[in-house]
N, C-alpha and C positions, 0 to 999 in steps of 0.2 A: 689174644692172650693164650699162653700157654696151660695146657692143664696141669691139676695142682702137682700130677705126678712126678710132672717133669721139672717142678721146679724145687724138689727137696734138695736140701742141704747136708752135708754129712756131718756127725759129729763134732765132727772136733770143726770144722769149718764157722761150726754154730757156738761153740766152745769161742772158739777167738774172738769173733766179729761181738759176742756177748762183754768181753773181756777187752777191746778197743772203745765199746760204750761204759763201762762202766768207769774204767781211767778217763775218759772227758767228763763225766758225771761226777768223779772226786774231784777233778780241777777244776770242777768251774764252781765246784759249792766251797770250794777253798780261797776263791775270789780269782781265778786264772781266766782267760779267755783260751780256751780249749777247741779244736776243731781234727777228726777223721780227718787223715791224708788219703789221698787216692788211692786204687790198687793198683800195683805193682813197684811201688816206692819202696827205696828199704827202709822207712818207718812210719809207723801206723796213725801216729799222732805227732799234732804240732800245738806247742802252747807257746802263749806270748808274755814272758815272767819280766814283766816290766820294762819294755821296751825292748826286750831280746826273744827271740824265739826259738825257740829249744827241740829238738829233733826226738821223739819216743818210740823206740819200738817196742811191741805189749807180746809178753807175756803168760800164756792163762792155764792153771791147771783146778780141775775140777776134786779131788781130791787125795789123800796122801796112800801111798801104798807101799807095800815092798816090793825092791829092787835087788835083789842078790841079796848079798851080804845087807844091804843099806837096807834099814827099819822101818815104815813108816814116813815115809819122807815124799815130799814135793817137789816132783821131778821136771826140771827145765829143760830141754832143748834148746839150746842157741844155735840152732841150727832153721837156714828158711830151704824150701823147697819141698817138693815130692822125696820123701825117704829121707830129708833131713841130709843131703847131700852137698850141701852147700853154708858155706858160711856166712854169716852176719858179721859183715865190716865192721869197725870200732870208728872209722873215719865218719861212715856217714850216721850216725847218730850219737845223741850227747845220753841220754838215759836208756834204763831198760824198765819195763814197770812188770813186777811181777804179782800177777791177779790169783790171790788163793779163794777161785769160787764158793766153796762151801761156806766160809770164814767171812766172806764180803768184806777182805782188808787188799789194799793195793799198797804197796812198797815198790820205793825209786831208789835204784841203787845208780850212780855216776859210773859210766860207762871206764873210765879211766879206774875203778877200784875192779875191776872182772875181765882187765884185760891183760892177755898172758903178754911173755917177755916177746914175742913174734906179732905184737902188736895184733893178733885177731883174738876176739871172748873166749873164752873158755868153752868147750864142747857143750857141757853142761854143768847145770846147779842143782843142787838137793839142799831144801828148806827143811826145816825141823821145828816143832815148836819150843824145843828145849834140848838140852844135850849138852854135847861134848862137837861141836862143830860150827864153821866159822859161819854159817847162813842160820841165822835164826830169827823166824817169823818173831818182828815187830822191833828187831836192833836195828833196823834204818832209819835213818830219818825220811821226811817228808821231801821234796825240794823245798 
């Protein structure tokens, strides 16, 4: 066994993996069968919403901050990889689940409502609790 040193986790690595259990842990108290997909899949989760099984990739930011100009706000990356260099297909997954850790709310937005006219997501998203803007924590529905 390796010592403890070697096996830390960084941030935001802990951030995710937190934020992939806690999306199986709404779906399954919502009555889903919910299950972690493997690593290196492009999506984190798989649920089985009555006979069909549904493709999730999660989402997770731990609190809201400023970005430029942008207030306070809950900032997404739709982007996977090291430096955020690579894109998240819209082909291979049906949802996105966006985790606002401190809030302990999860929101599924259908992948077909965040995807641009080139048919890949959108760079990124900024969540707000209120405002003047189309992402607003708690206007999603559930699946």
């Amino acid at each position: 066994m390796l010592p403890y040193k070697y096996m830390s986790l960084s941030k935001e690595l802990q951030l995710g993996k937190a934020g992939e259990h806690l999306v199986c842990f709404d779906l399954i108290i919502k009555g889903h069968n919910a299950f972690l997909a493997d690593q290196g899949l492009p999506y984190d989760v798989l649920v089985d919403m009555d006979g069909n099984v549904k493709r999730i990739q999660v989402k997770a930011c731990s609190t809201s901050k400023d970005h430029g100009k942008s207030k306070n706000v809950y900032r997404f990356s739709l982007r996977s990889g090291k430096g955020a260099e690579r894109a998240i297909l819209a082909k291979h997954i049906d949802y996105l689940a966006f985790v606002f850790i401190d809030k302990n709310i999860v929101q599924y937005i259908p992948v077909k409502l965040i995807t641009a006219n080139n048919g890949n997501l959108k760079q990124c998203i900024d969540f707000r609790d209120k405002g003047k803007t189309k992402y607003i924590i708690g206007n999603f529905s559930n699946l």
